[in-house]
N, C-alpha and C positions, 0 to 999 in steps of 0.2 A: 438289384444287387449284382453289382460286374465282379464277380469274382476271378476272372481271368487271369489278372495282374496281379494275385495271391498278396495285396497291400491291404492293411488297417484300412477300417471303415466304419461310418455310422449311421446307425438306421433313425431316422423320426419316429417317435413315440409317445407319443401325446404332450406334445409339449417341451420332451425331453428326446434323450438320444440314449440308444443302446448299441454300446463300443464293441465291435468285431476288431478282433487279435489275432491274427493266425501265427503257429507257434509250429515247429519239428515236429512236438511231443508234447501235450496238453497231457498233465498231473494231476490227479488230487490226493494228494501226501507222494506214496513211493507209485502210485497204481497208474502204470499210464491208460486215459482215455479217448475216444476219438474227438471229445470236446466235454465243457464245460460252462457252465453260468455261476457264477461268482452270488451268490446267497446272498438277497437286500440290496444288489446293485444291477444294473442293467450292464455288467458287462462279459460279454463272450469269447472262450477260449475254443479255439480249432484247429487242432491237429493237421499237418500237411502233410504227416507221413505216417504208416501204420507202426501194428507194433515190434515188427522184424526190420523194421528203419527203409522201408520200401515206400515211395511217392504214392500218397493216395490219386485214386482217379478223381477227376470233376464232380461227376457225380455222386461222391460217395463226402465231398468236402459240402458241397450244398443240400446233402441229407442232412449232414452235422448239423451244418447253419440254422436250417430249419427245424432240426430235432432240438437246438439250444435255445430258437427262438423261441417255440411252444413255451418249453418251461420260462422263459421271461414272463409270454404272455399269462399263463395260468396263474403261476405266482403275481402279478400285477393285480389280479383278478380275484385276489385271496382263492382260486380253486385249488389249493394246496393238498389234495388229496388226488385231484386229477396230474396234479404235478410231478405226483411220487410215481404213479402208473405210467411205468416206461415205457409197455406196449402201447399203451393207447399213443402216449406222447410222441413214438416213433412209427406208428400208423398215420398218424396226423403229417407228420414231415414228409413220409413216403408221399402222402394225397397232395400236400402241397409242389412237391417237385415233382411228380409225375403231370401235374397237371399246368406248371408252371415251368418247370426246368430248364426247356429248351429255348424258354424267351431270355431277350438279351439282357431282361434288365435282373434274370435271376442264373 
C-alpha cells in the first residue's frame, strides 16, 4: 500500500477489492472521524486531516488504513463482536504498522 501519493486505491481480498478513499474529513452523520468502513461493503474512508483542519502525519493515515482494515477483515469473518471492540481493533493496526509501516509497500 503506497500511500504516499495520498490517491484512491484498491486492496485484493479474496477474490474482491476493498476501495481506499481518502477524504479532508471522513463523517459519519455530523461527527468527524479519522476514518471509516461503509457497513456490508468493502469500502474505506480516511481522513487526510485531523479535526482542527491540520494535515495528518504518515503515520497516523496508515494507522487509519490499518485500523479500517481490521474492521473489513473481522466483519468478512462474521467476528462482529471483535469488530465492535475498538481497542482491540486499534491494537491490531498499531501491531500491523509498527511492524510493517516502514516498508514501501505500506
Amino acid at each position: 500500500i503506497k500511500i504516499y501519493n495520498m490517491k484512491d486505491f484498491n486492496i485484493p481480498f479474496f477474490g474482491d477489492e476493498i476501495e481506499v478513499h481518502f477524504v479532508d474529513n471522513a463523517k459519519i452523520g455530523q461527527q468527524k472521524v479519522l476514518g471509516y468502513c461503509v457497513p456490508g461493503a468493502n469500502i474505506i474512508y480516511v481522513s487526510l486531516k485531523n479535526f482542527d483542519g491540520r494535515k495528518l502525519k504518515p503515520i497516523q493515515i496508515k494507522t487509519t488504513i490499518a485500523h479500517e482494515l481490521m474492521h473489513v477483515f473481522l466483519n468478512s469473518g462474521e467476528y462482529y463482536d471483535c469488530s465492535q471492540n475498538e481497542q482491540l481493533v486499534e491494537w491490531l493496526a498499531k501491531c500491523i504498522v509498527n511492524t510493517y509501516g516502514d516498508s514501501e509497500t505500506f
